[in-house]
N, C-alpha and C positions, 0 to 999 in steps of 0.2 A: 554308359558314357560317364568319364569321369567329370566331378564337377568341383567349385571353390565356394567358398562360403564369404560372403561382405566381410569378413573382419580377414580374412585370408584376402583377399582383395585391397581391402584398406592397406595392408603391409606391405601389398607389392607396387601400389602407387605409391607410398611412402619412401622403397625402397629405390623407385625407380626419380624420384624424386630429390632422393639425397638428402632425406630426411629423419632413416629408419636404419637402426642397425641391430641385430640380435641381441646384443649384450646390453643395449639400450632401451629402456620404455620408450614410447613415442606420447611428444607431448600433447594434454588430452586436448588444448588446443586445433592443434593440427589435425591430432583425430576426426575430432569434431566435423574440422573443416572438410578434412577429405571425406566422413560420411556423409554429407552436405551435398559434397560432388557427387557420390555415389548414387543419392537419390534422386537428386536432379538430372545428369545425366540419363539414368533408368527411367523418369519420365519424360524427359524429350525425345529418348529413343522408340519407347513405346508411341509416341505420339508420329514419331515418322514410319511404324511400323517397319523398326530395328530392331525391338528387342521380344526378343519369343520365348525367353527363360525365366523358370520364376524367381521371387526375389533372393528365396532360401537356396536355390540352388543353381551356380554360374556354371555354364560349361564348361570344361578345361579350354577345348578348342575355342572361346570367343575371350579368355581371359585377357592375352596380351593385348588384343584390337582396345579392349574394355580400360586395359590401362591407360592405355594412350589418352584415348577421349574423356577419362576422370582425371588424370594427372594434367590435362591440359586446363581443366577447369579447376582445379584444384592449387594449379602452380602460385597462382596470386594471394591467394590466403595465407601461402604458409612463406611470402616470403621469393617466392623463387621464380617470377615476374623479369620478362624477357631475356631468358636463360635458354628459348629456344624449346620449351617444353611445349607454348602453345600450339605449334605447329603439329602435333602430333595427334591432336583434334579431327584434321581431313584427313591423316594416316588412316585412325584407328574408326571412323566413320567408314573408310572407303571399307577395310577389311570386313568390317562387322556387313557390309551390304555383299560382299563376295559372299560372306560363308551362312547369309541367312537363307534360309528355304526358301522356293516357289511356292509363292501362296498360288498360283496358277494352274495347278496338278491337275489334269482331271482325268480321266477312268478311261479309257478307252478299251469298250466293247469291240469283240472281235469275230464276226461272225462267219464259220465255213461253210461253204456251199458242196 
């Protein structure tokens, strides 16, 4: 499975943000703030047992739901405070609870007669 690394994640909340362009550093400000988001986020979700990935290493497939719910937490730091990004909070929650595992698996023994 492929995965993103937190500074690969910071740029695409930055990005999705309208704060990040390639040709541009991103201010370390902002940085700051959206690692902030990023760590915070990661333990609220942990704590709602949302997040099942480790810190080093983000799945590609939870990356967008991930932007959402950082870039919503993030939006006000850098500025970009009711622009409509918060909303994207209960988006990127909901998604990240579709595509997290059943903690509920269990084995089902099959036995023939």
């Amino acid at each position: 499975m492929a995965s993103i690394t937190k500074v690969q994640l910071r740029e695409r909340v930055a990005r999705h943000l309208r704060i990040y362009a390639k040709d541009l550093p991103l201010d370390a400000a902002d940085a700051e703030n959206i690692d902030r988001a990023i760590d915070d986020a990661r333990a609220e979700l942990q704590e709602k047992g949302l997040c099942w990935w480790a810190e080093t290493a983000i799945p590609q497939s939870v990356a967008f739901a991930l932007t959402l719910v950082v870039a919503a937490q993030a939006c006000i730091g850098v500025g970009k405070a009711g622009q409509g990004y918060e909303s994207g909070d209960v988006d990127g929650r909901a998604r990240l609870a579709d595509l997290k595992p059943p903690t509920d698996i269990t084995t089902v023994a099959v036995d023939f007669f």
